[in-house]
N, C-alpha and C positions, 0 to 999 in steps of 0.2 A: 476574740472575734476571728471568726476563720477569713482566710483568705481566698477570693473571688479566683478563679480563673475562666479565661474565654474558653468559646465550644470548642476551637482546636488545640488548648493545652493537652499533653499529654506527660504524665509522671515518670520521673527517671526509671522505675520500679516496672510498670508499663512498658515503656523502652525497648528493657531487658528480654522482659518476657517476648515479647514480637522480636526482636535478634534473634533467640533462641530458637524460636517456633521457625523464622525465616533459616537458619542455618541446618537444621533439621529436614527442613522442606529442601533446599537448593541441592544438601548433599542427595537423598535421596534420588531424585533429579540426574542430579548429573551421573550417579551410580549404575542409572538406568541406559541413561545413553551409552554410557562403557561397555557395558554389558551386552549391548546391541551391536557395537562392532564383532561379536565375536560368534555372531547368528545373523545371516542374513533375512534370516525367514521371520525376523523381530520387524525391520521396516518395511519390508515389502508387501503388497496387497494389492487389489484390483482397483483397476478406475470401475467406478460405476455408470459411466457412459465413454466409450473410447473415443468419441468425438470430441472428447475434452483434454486441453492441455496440462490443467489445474483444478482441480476442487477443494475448497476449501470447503470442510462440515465440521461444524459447532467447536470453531477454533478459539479459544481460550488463552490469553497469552498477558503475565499477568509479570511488575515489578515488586520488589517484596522490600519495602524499605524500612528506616527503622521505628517510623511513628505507624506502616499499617501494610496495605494491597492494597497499589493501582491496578483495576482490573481495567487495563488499557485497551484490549481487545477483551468482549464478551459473549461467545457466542453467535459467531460469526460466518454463515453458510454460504456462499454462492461458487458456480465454474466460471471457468474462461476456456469457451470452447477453442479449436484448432483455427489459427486467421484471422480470427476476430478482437476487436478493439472495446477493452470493459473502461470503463472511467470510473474510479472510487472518488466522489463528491464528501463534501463537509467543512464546516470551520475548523481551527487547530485546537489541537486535543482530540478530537472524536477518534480518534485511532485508525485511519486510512494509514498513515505510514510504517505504525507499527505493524500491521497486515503484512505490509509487503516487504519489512522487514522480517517479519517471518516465518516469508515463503523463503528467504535468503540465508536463513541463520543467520543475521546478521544484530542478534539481542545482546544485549554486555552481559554477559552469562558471570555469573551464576544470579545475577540478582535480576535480570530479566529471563523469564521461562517462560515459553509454551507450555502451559500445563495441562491443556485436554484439547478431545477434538483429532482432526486428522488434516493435513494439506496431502491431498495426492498429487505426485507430479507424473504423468504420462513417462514411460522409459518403454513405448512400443511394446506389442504382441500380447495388449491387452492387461501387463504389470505395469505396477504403479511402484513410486518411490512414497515413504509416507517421513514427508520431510520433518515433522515431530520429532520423529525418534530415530532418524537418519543419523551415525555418527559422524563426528567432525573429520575424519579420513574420507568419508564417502560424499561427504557435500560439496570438498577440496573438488572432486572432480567433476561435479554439476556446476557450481557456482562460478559463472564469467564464463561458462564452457555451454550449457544449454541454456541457463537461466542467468539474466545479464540484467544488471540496472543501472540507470540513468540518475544521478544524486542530485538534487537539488540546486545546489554551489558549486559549481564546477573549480572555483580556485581553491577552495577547499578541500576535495577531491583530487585534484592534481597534486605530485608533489614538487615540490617549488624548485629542487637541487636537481634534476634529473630532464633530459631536454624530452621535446614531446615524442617524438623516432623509439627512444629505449622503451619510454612507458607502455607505449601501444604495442612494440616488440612484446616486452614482457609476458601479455598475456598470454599471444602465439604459445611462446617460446616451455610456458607452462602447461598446457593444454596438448601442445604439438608437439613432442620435444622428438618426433624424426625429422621436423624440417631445418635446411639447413638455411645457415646467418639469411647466406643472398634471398631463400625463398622469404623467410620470416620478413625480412627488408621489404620487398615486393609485396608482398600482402600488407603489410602495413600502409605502404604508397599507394596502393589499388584500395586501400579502406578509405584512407584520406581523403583520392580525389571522390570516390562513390558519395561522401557528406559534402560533396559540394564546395572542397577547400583547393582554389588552381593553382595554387603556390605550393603545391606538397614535396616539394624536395625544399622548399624554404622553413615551411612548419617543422618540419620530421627534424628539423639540426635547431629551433627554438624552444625557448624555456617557456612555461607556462604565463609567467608576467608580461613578457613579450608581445602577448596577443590577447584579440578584443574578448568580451564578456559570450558574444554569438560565437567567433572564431573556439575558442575554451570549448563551448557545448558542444561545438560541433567533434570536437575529438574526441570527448564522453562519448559521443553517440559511436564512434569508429570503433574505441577500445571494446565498447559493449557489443558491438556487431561483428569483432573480428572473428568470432569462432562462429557463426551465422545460429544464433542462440533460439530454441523452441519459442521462448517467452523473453518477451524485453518488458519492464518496469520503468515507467519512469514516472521518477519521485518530482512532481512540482517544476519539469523538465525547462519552463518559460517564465519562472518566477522572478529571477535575476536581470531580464531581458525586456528591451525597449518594444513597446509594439512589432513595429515592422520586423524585428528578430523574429520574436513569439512568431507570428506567421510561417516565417521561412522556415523555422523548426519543427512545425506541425507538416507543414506540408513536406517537411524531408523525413519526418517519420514514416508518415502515412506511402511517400514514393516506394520506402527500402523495405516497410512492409508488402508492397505486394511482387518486388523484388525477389525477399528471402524467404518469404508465406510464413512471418511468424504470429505468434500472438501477441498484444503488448495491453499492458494494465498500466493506465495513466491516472496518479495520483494528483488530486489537484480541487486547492477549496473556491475555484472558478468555475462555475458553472456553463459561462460562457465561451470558455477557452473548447470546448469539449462536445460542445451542440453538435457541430457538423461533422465530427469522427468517430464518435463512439459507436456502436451496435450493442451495446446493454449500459446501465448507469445505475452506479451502487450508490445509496445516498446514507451515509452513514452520521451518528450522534450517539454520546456517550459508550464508544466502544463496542454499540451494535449496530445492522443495519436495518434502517427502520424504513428506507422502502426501495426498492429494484425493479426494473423496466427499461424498454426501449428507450430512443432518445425520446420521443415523442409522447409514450407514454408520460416519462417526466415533464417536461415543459409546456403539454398542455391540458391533461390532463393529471394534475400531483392530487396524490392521496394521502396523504399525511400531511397534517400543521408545521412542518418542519422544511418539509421541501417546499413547500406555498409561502413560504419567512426567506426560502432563499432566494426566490426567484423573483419577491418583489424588492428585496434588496440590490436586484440587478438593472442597472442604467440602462437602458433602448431610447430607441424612436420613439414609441409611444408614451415615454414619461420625462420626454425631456426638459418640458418645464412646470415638470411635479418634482415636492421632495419625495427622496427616497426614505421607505420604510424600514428602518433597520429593525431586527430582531430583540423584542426585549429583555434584558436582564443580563445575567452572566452564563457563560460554559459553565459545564455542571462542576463540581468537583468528584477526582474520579477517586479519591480516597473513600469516598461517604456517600456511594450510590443511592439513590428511593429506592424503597421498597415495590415499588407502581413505576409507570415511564419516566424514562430519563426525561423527557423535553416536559413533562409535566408544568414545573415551577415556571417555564418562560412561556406556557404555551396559553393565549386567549380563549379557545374551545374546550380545556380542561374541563372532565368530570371528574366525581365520584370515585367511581371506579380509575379513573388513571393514576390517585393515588394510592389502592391499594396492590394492584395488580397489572405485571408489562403485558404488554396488548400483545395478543398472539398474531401471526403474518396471515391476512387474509388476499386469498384472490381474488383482484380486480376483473383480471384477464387472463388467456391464459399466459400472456406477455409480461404482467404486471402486479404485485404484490407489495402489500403495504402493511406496519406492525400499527396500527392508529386505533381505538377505541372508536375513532367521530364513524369507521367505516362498516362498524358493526352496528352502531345506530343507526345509523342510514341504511343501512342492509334490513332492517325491524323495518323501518319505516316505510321501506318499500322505494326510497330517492334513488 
């Protein structure tokens, strides 16, 4: 009698063969980005609108492990024009962070890769950086220098043996290196008070445990702002933090944004947190995004099953003594994507068609665009 195994068994033999194919792949990869350092004219290319900080087009950014491919990011298009505030939305796993990890290089290489697609970064007079295939000498000097991110965990991030003065030095001191001790100092203390902390000759000589969970953020937000970066990221910026923080923290992003006129992409699976700052909202599931629009376009009027699941999962005034509707089922798995949409399986208005083929991105408006099948019926139907 043969022996049974479940859907995700996979055989030693099997195993092997995905090693292989992934070590084959990875080196490849990383052969290429070598290679690039040694030709500039490999990463660089034009923005396709210069009023953009960032575009990302059909970025692709995929972990290679040893039972398959997470396609963590799939295909993945939108800009972040120059000032403006984008907010990448979703539950965990749909791949918002990976995104903005890598707009950063910051993937555990060799086993996570960008492997298609292009992120252009704006570097003025109409060139772009095409941070794919950017090498890792050339990122050293973007990375915390133009393009700066905010992490999630700020104690985590911090490192615990090092008081908070060096750290924030640090970055200057890496980015700057004509400025001397006393300026680096000074700017550091002129970051400090700018986030809003009145103790900064007290902070700048404390150790990260020392201070509170808001105090922590607020120095992330200094270190990422010392070099006054084109684009600030930030990952899940109010997730560690009590209400009243979350508040103070939006609203001191939002201050030092029109301060330093940068752009910032706020990752975050809060819908809420993001209503009143954003100027576009990415709403992303299984590694793509499945629909994009102003803020308004999203919250009142969503075109896809998936942003209409997030938003009645959301507590207000008007459903305060309704239960809330949470979303049915589970996140996808991203080893074993459909063939058809990812939200298929959880989604109520499922057709036909949604399980054989991903719904292509149709325009709503010219503000607003959505990847749903329900929206090309309704487009037949004349709704």
């Amino acid at each position: 009698m043969s022996k049974k195994h479940d859907s995700d068994y996979i055989s030693a033999k099997k195993s092997r063969q995905i090693s292989r194919f992934n070590r084959k792949l990875t080196k490849k990869l990383e052969k290429e980005r070598n290679d690039a350092s040694k030709d500039p004219a490999l990463y660089t290319t034009t923005m396709k609108d210069p009023g953009n900080v960032v575009e990302f087009d059909n970025v692709c950014t995929y972990f290679f492990t040893d039972i398959g491919t997470v396609k963590a990011v799939d295909g993945v298009t939108f800009n972040v024009p120059k000032r403006a505030t984008v907010g990448v939305v979703g539950e965990s796993g749909c791949g918002k962070s990976v995104t903005s990890l890598s707009l950063m290089q910051l993937l555990q290489r060799p086993t996570g890769q960008t492997v298609g697609g292009e992120i252009r970064f704006n570097i003025g007079d109409g060139k772009a950086l095409n941070i794919v295939k950017a090498p890792t000498a050339k990122m050293q000097e973007i990375r915390g220098n133009r393009v700066s991110m905010i992490f999630q965990e700020p104690m985590t991030s911090l490192n615990p043996v090092f008081r908070i003065g060096q750290q924030v030095n640090e970055v200057l001191e890496l980015h700057h290196p004509e400025m001397s001790e006393e300026e680096v100092k000074a700017r550091t203390l002129e970051m400090l008070e700018l986030v809003g902390i009145a103790n900064k000759e007290g902070v700048y000589n404390m150790y990260p445990h020392e201070l509170s969970g808001g105090m922590r953020q607020r120095v992330m937000i200094a270190m990422a702002l010392a070099c006054e970066p084109d684009i600030l990221i930030a990952d899940e910026p109010t997730t560690a933090l009590d209400v009243t923080i979350q508040a103070q923290i939006l609203e001191l992003m939002q201050d030092l944004q029109k301060k330093l006129g940068m752009a910032i992409i706020i990752v975050t699976h809060d819908l809420g947190v993001i209503a009143s700052m954003c100027d576009e909202i990415i709403v992303m599931y299984g590694g793509r995004v499945c629909e994009r629009g102003t803020a308004d376009d999203i919250f009142y009027r969503p075109a896809h099953e998936y942003t209409k699941g997030l938003l009645r999962s959301i507590p207000s005034t008007q459903n305060m003594n309704e239960r809330l509707i949470p979303i049915g089922g589970t996140p996808i798995n991203m080893l074993d994507l459909p063939k058809g949409c990812a939200f298929c399986p959880r989604c109520d208005s499922a057709m036909k068609i949604c399980l054989r083929e991903q719904p292509v991105e149709m325009e709503i408006s010219d503000t607003h665009h959505a990847s749903c099948w329900m929206n090309v019926k309704n487009a037949k139907e004349g709704k």
